[in-house]
N, C-alpha and C positions, 0 to 999 in steps of 0.2 A: 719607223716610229710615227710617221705622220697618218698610218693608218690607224696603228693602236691608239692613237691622239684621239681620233673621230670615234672608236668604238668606245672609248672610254667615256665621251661627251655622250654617246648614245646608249651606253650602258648606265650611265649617272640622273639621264630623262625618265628613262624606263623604269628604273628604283626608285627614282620619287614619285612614281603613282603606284606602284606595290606599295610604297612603304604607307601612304596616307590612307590606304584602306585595310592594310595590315596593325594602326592604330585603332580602326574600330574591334577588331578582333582580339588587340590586348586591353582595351579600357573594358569589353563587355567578361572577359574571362576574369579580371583583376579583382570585377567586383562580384559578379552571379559565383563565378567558378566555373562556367561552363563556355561550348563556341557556341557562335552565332553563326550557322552553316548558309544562312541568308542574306550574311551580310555581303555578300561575291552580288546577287541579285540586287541588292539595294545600291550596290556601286552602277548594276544596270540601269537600274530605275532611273537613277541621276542623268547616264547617257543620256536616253530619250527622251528625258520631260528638257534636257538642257538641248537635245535638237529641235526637238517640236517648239519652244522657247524662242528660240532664233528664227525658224520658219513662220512665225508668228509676227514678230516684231519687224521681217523683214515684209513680210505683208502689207503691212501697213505702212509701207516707204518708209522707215527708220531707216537710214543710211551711217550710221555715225560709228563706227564700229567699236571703239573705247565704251559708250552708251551699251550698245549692245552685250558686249560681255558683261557687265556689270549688273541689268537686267536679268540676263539669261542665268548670271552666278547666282544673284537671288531668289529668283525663283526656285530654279534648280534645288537648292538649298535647303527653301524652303519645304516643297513638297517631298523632298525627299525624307527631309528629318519627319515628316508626317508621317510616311512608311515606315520608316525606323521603330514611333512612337506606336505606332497598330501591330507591327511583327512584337514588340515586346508585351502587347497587351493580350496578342491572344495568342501567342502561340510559348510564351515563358510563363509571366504572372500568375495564368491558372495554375501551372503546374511547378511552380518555384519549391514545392516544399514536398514534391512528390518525389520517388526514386531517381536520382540521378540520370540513370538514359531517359526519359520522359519529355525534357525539355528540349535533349537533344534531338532525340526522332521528329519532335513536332520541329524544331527549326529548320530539320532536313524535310520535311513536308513542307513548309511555309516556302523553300525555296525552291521546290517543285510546282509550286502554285502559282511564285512570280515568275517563275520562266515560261510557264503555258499561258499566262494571263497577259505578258508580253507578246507570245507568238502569238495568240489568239488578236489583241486587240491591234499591231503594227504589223504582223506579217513576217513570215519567215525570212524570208529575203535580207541581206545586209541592207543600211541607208547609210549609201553615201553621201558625203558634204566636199563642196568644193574649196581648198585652201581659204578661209579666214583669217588668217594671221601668214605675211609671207616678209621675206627681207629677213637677212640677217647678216652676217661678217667672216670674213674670212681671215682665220687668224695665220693660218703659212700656207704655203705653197710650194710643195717640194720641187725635186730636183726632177721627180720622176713624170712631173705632172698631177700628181693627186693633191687636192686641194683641201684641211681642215677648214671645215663650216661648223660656224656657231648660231642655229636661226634663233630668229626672234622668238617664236613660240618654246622651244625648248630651252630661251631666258625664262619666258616668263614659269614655262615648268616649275624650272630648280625656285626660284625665287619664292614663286605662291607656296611652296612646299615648305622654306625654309622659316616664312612669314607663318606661316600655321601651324607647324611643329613648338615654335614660339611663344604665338599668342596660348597656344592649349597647354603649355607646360607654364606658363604663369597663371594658368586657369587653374588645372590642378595643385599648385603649389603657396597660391596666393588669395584664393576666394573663398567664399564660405561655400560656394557647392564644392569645389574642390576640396576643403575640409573634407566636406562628409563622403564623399567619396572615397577619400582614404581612410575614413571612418568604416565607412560600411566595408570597405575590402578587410578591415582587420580582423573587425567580428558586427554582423548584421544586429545581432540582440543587441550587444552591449548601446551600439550604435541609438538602436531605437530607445532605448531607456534611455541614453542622452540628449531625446528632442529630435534626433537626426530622422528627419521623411524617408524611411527608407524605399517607400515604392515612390514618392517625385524624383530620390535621388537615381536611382535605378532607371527609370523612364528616363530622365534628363542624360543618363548616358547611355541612351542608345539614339536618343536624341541626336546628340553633338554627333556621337561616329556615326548615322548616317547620315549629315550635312559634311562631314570631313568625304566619307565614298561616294558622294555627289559631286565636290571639288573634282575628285580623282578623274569622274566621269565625265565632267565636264573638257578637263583635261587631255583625258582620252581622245574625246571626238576631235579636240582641236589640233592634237599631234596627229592621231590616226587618220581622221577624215571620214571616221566611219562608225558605226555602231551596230551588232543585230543581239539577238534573245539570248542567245548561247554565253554572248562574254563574260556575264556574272560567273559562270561557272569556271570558266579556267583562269579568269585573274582573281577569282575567289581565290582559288588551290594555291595559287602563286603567292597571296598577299598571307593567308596560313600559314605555309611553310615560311614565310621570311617571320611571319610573327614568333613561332617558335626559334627558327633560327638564331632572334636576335637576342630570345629568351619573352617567353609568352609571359605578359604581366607589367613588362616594363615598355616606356613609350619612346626613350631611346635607341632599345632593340630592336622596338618594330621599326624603327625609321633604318637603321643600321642594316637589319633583318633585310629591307626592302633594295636597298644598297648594292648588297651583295648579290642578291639574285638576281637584279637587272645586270649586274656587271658579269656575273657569271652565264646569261644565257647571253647575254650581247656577244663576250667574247668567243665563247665558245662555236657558235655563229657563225662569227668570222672567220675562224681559223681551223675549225673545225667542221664536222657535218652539223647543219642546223634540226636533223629529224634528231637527234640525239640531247637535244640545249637542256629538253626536262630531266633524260636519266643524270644529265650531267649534276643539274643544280638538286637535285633530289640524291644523289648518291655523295656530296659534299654536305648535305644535310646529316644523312646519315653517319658521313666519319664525326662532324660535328659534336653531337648528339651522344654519340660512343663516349668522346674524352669530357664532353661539357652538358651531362642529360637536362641542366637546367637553360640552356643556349649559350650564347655571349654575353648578356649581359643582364640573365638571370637573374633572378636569387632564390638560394635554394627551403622549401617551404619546413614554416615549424609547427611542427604539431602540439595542439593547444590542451595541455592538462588540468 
């Protein structure tokens, strides 16, 4: 028990950075109708501007490490939501009203071009980082010797996760862009004859989801230690399948979505062989999917007469 304790703790770290970049891929389907194949890369983008960030500030003798992240979360943030706001501009907007695959092939190219533009301008090679966040607690100590650890940074994970899933669900439920937001997902026309911007409201969420896969990525580097060009692409995959998992559309599901699959490749991991953790979480996707084609916590779409 005291092992499945610790995989559960590190199955529950691991889903809250799925699940927070599996919400840019159901705010941006919710409303366009389409994926954002670029958003796995913009979760990169986040990594490295939030290392370089740090490497920067640590240059300049800033020593204060609280300071530090708080900076590095900023900025991060910032320029990433910047990517977000360019990937939407040129690589959706032109083509929003052209044939359905249209947008999609261009975002699967946009996220071809951040991965080369990455390896091109930082270099193939992983960058690692040395522990920034260390200390944490030790909740038992079995019989056998094996000891559950709770560190500090994998608090601060679940927390930043829990704090943001939060603030954005009274963002959408409670503000006027969140109005229109649900405005434009119902029907874009009707929307725009109501006053509602529908390209600020569209731009403004692709906005927010890449400053949420900037979190994720900041995240990342500070559990992992590590960062290179490639990670957009497979916590892309990862943070997709939990969005459908959870039911693509809804932002509980992707947090739920995100949940499940960290805790299903964690365990599996564990007790299992680890070269197998994807068919695993992907062929649970699949029975999913069979009994619930809208996810967990779906809803199934109506067609408008």
């Amino acid at each position: 028990m005291d092992y499945f304790a610790q995989q559960l703790i590190n199955g529950l770290v691991l889903g809250s950075i799925y699940g927070l970049i599996a919400i840019g891929y159901t705010m941006v389907y919710g409303i366009v109708g389409m994926i954002n194949f670029a958003h796995g890369d913009i979760f990169m983008i986040g990594g490295f501007i939030a290392l370089i960030t740090f490497l920067i500030l640590v240059s300049f003798g800033l020593t204060a490490i609280p300071l530090i992240l708080l900076v590095v979360l900023l900025v991060s943030m910032a320029i990433t939501a910047l990517y977000g706001w360019t990937v939407e501009r040129i690589a959706y907007r032109p083509l929003r009203h052209s044939f359905r695959l249209a947008p999609m092939l261009s975002a699967i190219g946009m996220s071809f071009v951040l991965t080369n533009y990455s390896q091109v301008a930082q270099g193939a090679r992983v960058k690692p980082v040395p522990p920034i966040i260390t200390g944490g607690y030790t909740l038992h100590e079995g019989a056998g010797g094996f000891v559950v650890q709770l560190s500090n940074i994998q608090i601060i994970v679940v927390i930043t996760t829990v704090v943001l899933l939060a603030l954005f669900t009274w963002l959408v439920s409670s503000t006027r862009l969140g109005r229109d937001m649900r405005a434009c997902e119902q029907d874009q026309t009707m929307a725009s004859l109501l006053g509602v911007d529908v390209d600020r409201t569209i731009s403004m969420t692709f906005v927010i989801g890449a400053a949420l896969a900037a979190v994720a990525g900041m995240m990342y580097l500070l559990y992992y230690g590590l960062v290179d060009f490639f990670m957009g692409f497979v916590a892309g995959i990862k943070a997709f399948t939990a969005a459908v998992l959870g039911g693509i559309g809804s932002l509980p599901g992707a947090m739920l979505g995100g949940l499940l699959i960290g805790l299903i490749e964690t365990l599996w991991s564990a007790y299992f062989s680890v070269e197998y953790k994807d068919v695993a979480a992907f062929s649970i996707l699949i029975v999913v999917l069979i009994f619930l084609p809208t996810g967990l916590l779906g809803r199934p779409e109506v067609e408008k007469v």
